[in-house]
Each structure stands twice: as C-alpha cells, then as structure tokens.
N, C-alpha and C positions, 0 to 999 in steps of 0.2 A: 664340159664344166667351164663357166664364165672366171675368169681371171681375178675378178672378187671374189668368188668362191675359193679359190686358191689361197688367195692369201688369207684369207680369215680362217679357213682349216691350220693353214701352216702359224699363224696367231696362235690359235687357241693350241694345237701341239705344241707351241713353245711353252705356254702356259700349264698348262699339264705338264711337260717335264722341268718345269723351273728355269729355263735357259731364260725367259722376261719373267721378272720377279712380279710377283701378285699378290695381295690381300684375301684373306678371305673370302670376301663376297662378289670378287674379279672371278677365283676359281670356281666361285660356286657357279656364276654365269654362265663361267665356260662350258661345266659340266652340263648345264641344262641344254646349250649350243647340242653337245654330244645325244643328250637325251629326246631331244624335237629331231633332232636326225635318226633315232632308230624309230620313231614315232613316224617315217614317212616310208618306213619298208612294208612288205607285202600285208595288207591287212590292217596297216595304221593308220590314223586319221588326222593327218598331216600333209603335205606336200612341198616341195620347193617351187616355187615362180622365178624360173631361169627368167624367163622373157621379160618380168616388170623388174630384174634387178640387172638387166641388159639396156633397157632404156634409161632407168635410172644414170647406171654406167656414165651413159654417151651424154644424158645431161649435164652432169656434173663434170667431167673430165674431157667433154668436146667430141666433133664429128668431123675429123678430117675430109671425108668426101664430103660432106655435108657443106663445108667451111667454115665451119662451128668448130669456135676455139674453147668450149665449155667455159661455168662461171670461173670469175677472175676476183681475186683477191682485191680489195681496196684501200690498203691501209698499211703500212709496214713496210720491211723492207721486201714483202713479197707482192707489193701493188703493182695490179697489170699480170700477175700470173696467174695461171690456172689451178685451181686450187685441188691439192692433191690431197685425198685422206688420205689419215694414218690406219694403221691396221686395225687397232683399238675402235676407228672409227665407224672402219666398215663394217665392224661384227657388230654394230649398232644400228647401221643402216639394214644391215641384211638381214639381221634378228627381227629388224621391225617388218620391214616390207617383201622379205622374200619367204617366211613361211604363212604357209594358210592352210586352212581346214578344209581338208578334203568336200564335206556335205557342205559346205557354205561357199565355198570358193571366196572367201576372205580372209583377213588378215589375225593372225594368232590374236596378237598384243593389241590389244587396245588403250590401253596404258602403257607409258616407259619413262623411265627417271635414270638422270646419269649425273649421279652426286660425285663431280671432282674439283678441286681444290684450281682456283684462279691460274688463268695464262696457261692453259688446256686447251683453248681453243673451243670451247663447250657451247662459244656464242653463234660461233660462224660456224659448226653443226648445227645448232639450231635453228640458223636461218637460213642454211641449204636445206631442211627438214622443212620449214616451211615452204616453200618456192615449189618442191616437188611437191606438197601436198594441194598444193595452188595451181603449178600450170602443169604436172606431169601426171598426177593421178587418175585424172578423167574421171570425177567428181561433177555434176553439174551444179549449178548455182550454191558450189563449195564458198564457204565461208572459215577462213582463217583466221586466227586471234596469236596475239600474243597479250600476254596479260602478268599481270605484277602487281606489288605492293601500290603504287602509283604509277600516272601516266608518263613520267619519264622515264621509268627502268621500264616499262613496257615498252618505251619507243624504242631503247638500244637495240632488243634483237629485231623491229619491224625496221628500223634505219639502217640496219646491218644488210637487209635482206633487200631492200630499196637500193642500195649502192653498190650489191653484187648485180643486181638485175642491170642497174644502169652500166654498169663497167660490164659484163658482155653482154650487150646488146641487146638484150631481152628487151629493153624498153626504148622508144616506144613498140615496134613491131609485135611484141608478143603481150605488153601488157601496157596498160595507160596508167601513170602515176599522177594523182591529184595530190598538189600541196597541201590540200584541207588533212591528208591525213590518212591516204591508204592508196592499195593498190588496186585495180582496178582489173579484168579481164575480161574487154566485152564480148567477146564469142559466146563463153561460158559462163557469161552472169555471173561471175565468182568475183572474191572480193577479199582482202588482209586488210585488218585495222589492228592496230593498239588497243589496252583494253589495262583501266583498273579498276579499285573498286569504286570509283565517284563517279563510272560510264554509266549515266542511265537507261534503263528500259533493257537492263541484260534479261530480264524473264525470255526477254523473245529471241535469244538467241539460237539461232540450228548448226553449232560450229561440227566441222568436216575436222577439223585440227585447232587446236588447243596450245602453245607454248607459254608454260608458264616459267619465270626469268624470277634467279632468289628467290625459290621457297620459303627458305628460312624465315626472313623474315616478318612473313603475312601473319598477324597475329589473331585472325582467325582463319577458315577454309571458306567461307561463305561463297566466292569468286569461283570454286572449284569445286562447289556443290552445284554451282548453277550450272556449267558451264558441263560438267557429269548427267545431268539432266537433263539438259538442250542437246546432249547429243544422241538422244534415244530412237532419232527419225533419219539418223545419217547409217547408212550399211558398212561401211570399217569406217569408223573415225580417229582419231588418234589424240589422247591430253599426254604432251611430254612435256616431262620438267626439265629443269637444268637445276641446282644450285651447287652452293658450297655449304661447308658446314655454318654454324652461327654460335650466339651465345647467350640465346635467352631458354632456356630448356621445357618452358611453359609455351612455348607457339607450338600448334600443331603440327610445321613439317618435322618435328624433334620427333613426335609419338611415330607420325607417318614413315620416319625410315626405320622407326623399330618393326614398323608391319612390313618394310620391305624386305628387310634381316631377315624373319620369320617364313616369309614366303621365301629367298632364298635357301635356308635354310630347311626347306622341306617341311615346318611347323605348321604354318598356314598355307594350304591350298588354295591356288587364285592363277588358274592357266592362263588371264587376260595380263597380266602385267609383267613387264621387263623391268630388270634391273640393271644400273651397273653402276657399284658404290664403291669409292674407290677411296680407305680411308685406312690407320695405320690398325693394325690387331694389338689382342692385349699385352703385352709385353714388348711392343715393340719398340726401340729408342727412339724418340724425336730428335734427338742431335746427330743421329747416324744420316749420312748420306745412301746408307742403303734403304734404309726407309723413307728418304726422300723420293726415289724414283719409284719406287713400289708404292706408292699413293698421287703421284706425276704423270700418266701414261704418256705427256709430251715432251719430259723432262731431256733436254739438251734438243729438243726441236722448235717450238713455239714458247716454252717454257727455258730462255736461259740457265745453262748451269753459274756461272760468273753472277746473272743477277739472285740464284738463289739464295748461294754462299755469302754475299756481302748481306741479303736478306736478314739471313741467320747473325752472320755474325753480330751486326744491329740490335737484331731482338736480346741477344746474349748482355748486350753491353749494356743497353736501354733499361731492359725488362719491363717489368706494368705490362701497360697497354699497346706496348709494341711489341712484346713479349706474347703477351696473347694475340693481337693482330696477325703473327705469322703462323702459331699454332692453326687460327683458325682457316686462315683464307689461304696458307700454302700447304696444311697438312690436312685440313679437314677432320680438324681436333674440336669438338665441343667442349671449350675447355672451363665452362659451368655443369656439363655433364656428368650426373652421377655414375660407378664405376658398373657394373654388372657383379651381382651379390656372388651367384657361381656360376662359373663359367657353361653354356649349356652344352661343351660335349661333354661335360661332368656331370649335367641333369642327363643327360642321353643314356650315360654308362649305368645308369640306376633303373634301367628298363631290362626285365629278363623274361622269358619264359616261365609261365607257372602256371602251376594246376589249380585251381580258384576252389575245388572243391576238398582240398585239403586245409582250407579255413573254418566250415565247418564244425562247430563245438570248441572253435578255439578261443583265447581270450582277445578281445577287441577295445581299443580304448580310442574313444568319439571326442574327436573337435570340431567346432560349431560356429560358423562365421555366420551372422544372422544378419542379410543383408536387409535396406531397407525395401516395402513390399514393392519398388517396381524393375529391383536390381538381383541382381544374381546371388545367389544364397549355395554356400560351401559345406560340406561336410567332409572331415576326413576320416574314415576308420584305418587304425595302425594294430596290425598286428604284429605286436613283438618278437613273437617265436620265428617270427619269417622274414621281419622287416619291410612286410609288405603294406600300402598303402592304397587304400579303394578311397574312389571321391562319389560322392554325388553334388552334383552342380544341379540346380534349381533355378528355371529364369520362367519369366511370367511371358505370356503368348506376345506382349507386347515387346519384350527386348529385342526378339526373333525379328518382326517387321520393321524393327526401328534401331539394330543394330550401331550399322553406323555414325545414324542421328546423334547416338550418345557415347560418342566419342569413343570404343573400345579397339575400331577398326581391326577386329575378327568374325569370320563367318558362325556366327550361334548357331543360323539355320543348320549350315553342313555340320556342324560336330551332334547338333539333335539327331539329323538322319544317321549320323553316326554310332548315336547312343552315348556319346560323351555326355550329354548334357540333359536332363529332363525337364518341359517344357509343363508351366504351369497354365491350365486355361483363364483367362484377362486380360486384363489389362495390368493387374497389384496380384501377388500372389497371398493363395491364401493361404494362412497360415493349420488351418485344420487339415487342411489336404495335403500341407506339407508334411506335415507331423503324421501322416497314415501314410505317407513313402518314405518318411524315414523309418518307423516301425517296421514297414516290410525289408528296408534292406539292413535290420537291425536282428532281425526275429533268429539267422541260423548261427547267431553267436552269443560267446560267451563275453556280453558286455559290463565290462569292469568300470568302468568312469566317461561319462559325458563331460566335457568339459566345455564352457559356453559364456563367452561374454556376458555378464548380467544386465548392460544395458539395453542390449538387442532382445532380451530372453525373458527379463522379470516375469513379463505378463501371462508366460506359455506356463513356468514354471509347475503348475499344478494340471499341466494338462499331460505329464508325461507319464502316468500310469506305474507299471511294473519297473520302469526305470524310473521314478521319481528318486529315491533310495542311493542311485550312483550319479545324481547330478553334482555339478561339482563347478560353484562359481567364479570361474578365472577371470580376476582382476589383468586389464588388457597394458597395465603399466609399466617400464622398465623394469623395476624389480620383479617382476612375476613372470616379465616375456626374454630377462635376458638368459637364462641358464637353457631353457627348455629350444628356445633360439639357436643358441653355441653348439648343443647338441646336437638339434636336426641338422645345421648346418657341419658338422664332422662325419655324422654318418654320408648324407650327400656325397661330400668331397672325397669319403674313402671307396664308395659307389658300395653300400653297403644296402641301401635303401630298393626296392623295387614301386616303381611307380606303374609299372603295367602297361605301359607305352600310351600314358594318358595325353595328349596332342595339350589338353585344357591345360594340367599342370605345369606342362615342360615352359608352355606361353607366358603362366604367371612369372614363373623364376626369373623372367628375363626383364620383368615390370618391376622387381623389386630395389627400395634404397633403403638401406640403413641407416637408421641414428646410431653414434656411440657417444656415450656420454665422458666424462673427462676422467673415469673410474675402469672406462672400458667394458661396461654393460655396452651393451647391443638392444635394438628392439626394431622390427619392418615400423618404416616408416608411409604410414599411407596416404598422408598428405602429399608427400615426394612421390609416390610412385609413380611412373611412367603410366600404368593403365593397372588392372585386376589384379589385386594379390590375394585374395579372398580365400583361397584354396590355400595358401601358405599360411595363410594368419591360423588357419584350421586345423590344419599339420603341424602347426608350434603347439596349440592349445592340444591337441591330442598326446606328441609327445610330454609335456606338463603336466597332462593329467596318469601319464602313463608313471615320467617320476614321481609326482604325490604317492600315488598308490604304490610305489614299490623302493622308494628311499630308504625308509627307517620301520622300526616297528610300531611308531606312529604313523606312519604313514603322509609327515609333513613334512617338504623342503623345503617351507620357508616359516618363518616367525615373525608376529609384528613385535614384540618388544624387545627381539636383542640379533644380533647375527650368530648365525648358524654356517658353518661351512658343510659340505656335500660328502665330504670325506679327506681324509690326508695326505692325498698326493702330491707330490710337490712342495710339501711343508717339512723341514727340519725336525727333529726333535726337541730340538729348543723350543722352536714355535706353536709347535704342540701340547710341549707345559705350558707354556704360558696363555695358550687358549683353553684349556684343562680348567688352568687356575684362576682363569679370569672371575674376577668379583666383581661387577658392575655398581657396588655401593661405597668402590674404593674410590 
C-alpha cells in the first residue's frame, strides 16, 4: 500500500470518528471513499490503480534518484519548496485518479467539484490537477482548459500552473510555454489554454480536462455544457470545479450544488461525479471558531488562524458588505440563500415500510398540480387513516431526452426505469391520456375530494366523469395554501407522514422556499424555488381538500366574507366570547 493510500485511510478514520471535525457533505464523501473501497473486493467492479497514483506521488513530491525535486511552490512564504498536500488533498487526488472500473479500465469520476471557502489552497490543487492531466496522464494530443466567468479568472489557475512548471524545471525540457497564451507539449501534441466565454470557436473543442475557476459566478452554464460535450471523444476526461460559495442565488452553480447535496446524499444517483463541499450545517454558529475549521480544511496551514480572527472581528464591527464578504468567501455561507423548508433527514424519517394493499377501499383525497403540457405534472393521493402518501409524476417523452436542457439537473430517465415517474409519449403531454392513468391509479379507492388548481384545470373540468362530483377548486393563494401548508409541514416534522421512500418527493423538499407574510401565513413559494416543487404543491392541495372535507359539518374551512378560526386551541376564554359575540355590523 503507497504512503497516499495511508494517509488518506487514516484522513478519512479521523473523520469518521470525529477526531478532524467535518460537515456534512465532508462525511458523506468520506463514507462513499469507504463505499468504492468495498466496491473493489471479490466480485466488485471497481479497482485501485496503485501504480498511476505511485507516479502521480513522484510527480508532485519529487524523485530523489531521479534528481527531481518535484513541483515547487511559487509564491508565499513557501516559494522554492516542494509543495506538500494536505491530507484533505489527497483524498481528492486519489478519489479522482486512483479508482477505476474494472470493465473499462478507467477512471470512476468523471466529474469533481471541491466547493471551499478562500485561502484553502484550492487553486494550487487545481493547477497540480491540471499539469498531471497534461504531462503525466498519457493522454495523446490531450487538450487542457481552464475556463471562468472571463479570461482573466481563467488565466489564475493556467498562470499558477505555468509558474509551478517554471519553478521546477518542467519548462523548458518537459514542456514549451508560449507567451501568446498556453502551454505547449510537443512530443504529445497536447496543449493548456485559458478559456472564457468570449473564446471563440469552443464547438471544436475535444478537452481531456476541464478546470473550471468561481463557479459561482457564471450566470449561465453555457461554457460547461459545451465543454460536457466536447468531451464525449476523450476515454476518462475530467471537468473539476473549484469555487466558493456566492450571492446571487439565481446563477446556476447555486441549483448545481443542490444536485451535488442530492447525489451525496444518496437522493440522486450519478456514480460519475465527486464531491467535496465543504460548508457550515444547519445550526451551526458562524461566530464559533469551531465552525471555522470545520468548513477550513486548511485552517492554521495555508489559511492563517490570526488572519482569520482579525477577518471576523472586522466583519463584526463593519457589518453590511463586509459582513457578508466573510460569510461568504471564508464560510461558504450563501448568504442570499433561502433556508431548506425541512430539513431532509426529517423527509427521510417519513419513509416506512408498508403494505400498499391495505389502501384498498380506503378513503383517498387527490391533489393536482397541473403542470404545463411540456413539464412535469404531480399528483398526490393522501390517505388519512395511514398518513400514507402515493405520487404519480407525469413528464412528457421529451423531458426524459432533454432533462438537463431544462434546468432540473435530475435523472427523469433513471427514476422512469425506476417507476418513480410515468413517461408520456411526445413531445407536450396529453392531457386525455393523462386523465386515463390518473383514473387507473384512482379506480381501487375510496376518493373523497380532488383538489386542483383552477387555473391549470378549467378546461379538463368536465372531462372527469364519476369523479366530477368530488372535484374541489383550490384557489393556489396564501389564504387557502397557508393552513393546509402548516399542517403538512407538522405532520412531516413529527415523521408522521409515510412517503414510501419516493427518491422524486424527498428531491422536491429540498427545492422548496417559503413566503410568510407579516400575519404569518405561509405559502411554497415557486417563483423562489430552487428547482420542482410540484409534488409538494399537490401534497398541500390534498391535504386541504382532506381538511374541507372533514372540518365542520359543512364541510368549510374557510369563508369569504368574515374569519373563521379552525377551532379553539390556544385561545382563552375570554377570547372565545368575544369571537362568539362578534357582530360584524358593530
């Protein structure tokens, strides 16, 4: 076992037992380190590559017989030394390039993203990532990029990786640098430039490796859809991110590290991509210095402790925009960022074991998110007696092929193969074919109230048959969404609810933002959402139609011409004469 292999076991066991404090999605990484290592025993389809993470080694850290003092620092008080990763580091490098798939004999990850907070060091891994992707992988006529918002944040990490070459030795002898602007390898025809989005003629690109530098701030992906597709002719390629957090919550790296949460998290499936996000969890204090190093991994090495504290103390005194400055770029706090509505090992705990056919004959009350015809369309059926929850999701043949196109960045195909999701034949779905699979998965219950957007529904209205009778038009407005709202979200929180261990729903929960108005109504807000809350909005209107139906002996919980309370809880007697007595003509 290689001496990196060492330390990154004995890494990730400190991290597992807590002895280096970690986040979240540090230990999630870890666990999956543990997970691809039982994935390489007898019969698994996996392997370690001792030998390319032994050269690796000797690149980066030097060859004494060799005379090779490996790359050298250029900058700092460590200019002229050999640049030593940290442990953090090499379970990054080794995650990337020492496990591969058995049948391919290539590299796991194909993607990797290492979201941490400035003076981490994050740049000068990325430009030893690039260099071994350039002169160690044995790639031919490999084309490297780093790429950014613009050409000069794309030049940092190619100018970082041009001046470790130069400071050892690599250049000239091992590679030829042109001032125009890249690096050169003429044995291997291979080649590193900069790259943003005003480089033209990127259609033609065949990149071997990818660094993209500040995600955050690319206000669309365009650069990274091209660059995702130019790599389809290369046999392992590699796009690694780097950033920190930001604060615009409408650029897509915001959505994109919700998908990476999701795939750590085990919610989305995606064996191609590494993670390792390194950001504070919810509760945790920002003023704490133990949350400092627990979102730091270089914290008192390349990351001063002395300049962190004076940081802090600054932002404290300052506030505003210096206030938010440290949140964002030393805690990797999106601190525009909506909160997460409940938290999902709370959606998780709402998943149990159950017999489905003990639903049969029982009463059923249907909410209706009627999406428009080329998007995804929700249903929730809630059975009260059980607290159980069945969806049907509906997406038309074309959301399947064109997923990611439209921004949801989750696999529809795999949750179809999985029977999560039902796949309408088109391009727009149709609405008659829809309405004969919702009657089929309507038919072995006792359905008491459909409840259904009117906007989305007018038209179908008279096309519902023996259920026309229990349609029920739920106005989508604060008044109507906050009570039924509060509700589903209490049963949630108390894990009273069974979702069936639906992958689809547990994804929405984590899309969801709330309005609350200055009365303290609540309503999902879907303009804010992160990505699909479609399945929630359905599950509100279900529950809602469940309360109409079962409030009063009218069967109304709400009124338009005066307020109605739900019942007496929490109200005095006092206060209950006087709602008793109320005379609206006084």
């Amino acid at each position: 076992m290689t001496s990196q292999v060492t330390i990154v076991n004995e890494y990730a066991a400190k991290v597992r037992s807590g002895e280096i404090p970690a986040c979240l999605m540090v230990s999630k990484a870890v666990e999956r380190w543990y997970d691809d290592w039982d994935r390489m025993g007898k019969g698994g389809d996996l392997y370690f590559d001792y030998k390319a993470i032994k050269l690796i080694a000797l690149f980066i850290e030097g060859d004494a017989d060799a005379g090779y003092e490996g790359l050298k620092h250029f900058k700092g008080k460590w200019a002229g030394q050999t640049i030593k990763l940290e442990p953090w580091e090499w379970f990054v490098i080794l995650s990337i390039f020492g496990i591969k798939r058995k049948k391919t004999r290539t590299r796991k990850y194909k993607y990797a993203d290492v979201y941490v907070p400035r003076k981490n060091g994050k740049t000068t891994l990325a430009a030893v990532i690039a260099l071994i992707m350039l002169l160690v992988d044995g790639e031919p006529s490999a084309e490297v990029y780093s790429f950014a918002v613009d050409k000069d944040q794309a030049k940092i990490c190619f100018d970082a990786s041009v001046q470790i070459a130069i400071g050892s030795g690599l250049v000239p002898d091992e590679v030829q640098y042109y001032h125009k602007g890249s690096l050169v390898v003429e044995d291997t025809a291979s080649a590193y430039k900069p790259l943003s989005k005003d480089t033209k003629n990127k259609d033609g690109l065949s990149p071997h490796c990818a660094i993209g530098d500040e995600s955050h701030a690319w206000k669309t992906f365009e650069i990274v859809e091209v660059i995702q597709t130019g790599m389809g002719a290369r046999q392992q390629p590699l796009l690694f991110q780097i950033s920190t957090a930001g604060t615009d919550t409408t650029y897509p790296y915001f959505r994109h590290l919700e998908y990476l949460r999701q795939v750590m998290l085990g919610i989305v499936e995606d064996d191609t991509q590494f993670a390792l996000l390194y950001e504070p969890d919810e509760g945790d204090d920002w003023n704490s210095e133990e949350t400092w190093r627990k979102v730091n991994p270089n914290y008192g090495v390349s990351l001063s402790i002395d300049f962190m504290k004076e940081s802090y103390l600054k932002a404290k005194q300052k506030g505003g925009s210096t206030l938010a400055a440290f949140q964002t770029k030393n805690l990797n706090m999106w601190v525009d960022a909506p909160e997460v509505w409940v938290p999902d090992d709370d959606v998780a705990a709402n998943n149990k074991e159950f017999d489905e056919s003990q639903l049969v004959g029982e009463d059923c009350y249907v909410g209706v998110d009627l999406a428009s015809k080329g998007d995804l369309t929700a249903t929730a059926l809630f059975f009260p007696k059980f607290n159980v929850v069945k969806y049907l999701f509906t997406v038309p043949e074309s959301k399947i092929t064109d997923s990611q196109g439209r921004g949801d960045v989750v696999d529809y195909r795999l949750w179809a193969e999985q029977g999560w999701i039902t796949v309408a034949p088109g391009k727009v779905l149709d609405e008659e074919w829809w309405l004969q699979q919702l009657f089929n998965a309507l038919e072995p219950y006792k359905v008491r109230c459909i409840a259904f957007d009117p906007w989305g529904m007018w038209q179908l209205k008279t096309k519902f048959g023996k259920y026309e009778d229990v349609l029920l038009e739920y106005q989508q407005n604060i008044r109507y969404m906050s009570v039924p709202t509060k509700d589903f979200e209490g049963r949630v929180l108390r894990h009273e609810m069974n979702f069936l261990f639906n992958p689809v729903i547990r994804w929405m929960f984590r899309n969801v933002v709330i309005y609350t108005d200055p009365n303290a109504n609540v309503k999902i807000d879907k303009s804010r959402a992160r990505a699909k809350v479609d399945g929630i909005v359905a599950s509100v209107d279900a529950v809602g139609g469940y309360l109409n139906k079962t409030a009063g002996t009218d069967g109304q919980i709400y009124r338009t011409h005066s307020l109605r309370t739900l019942g007496g809880e929490g109200l005095t007697e006092e206060q209950l004469e006087k709602i008793n007595n109320w005379n609206p003509e006084i």
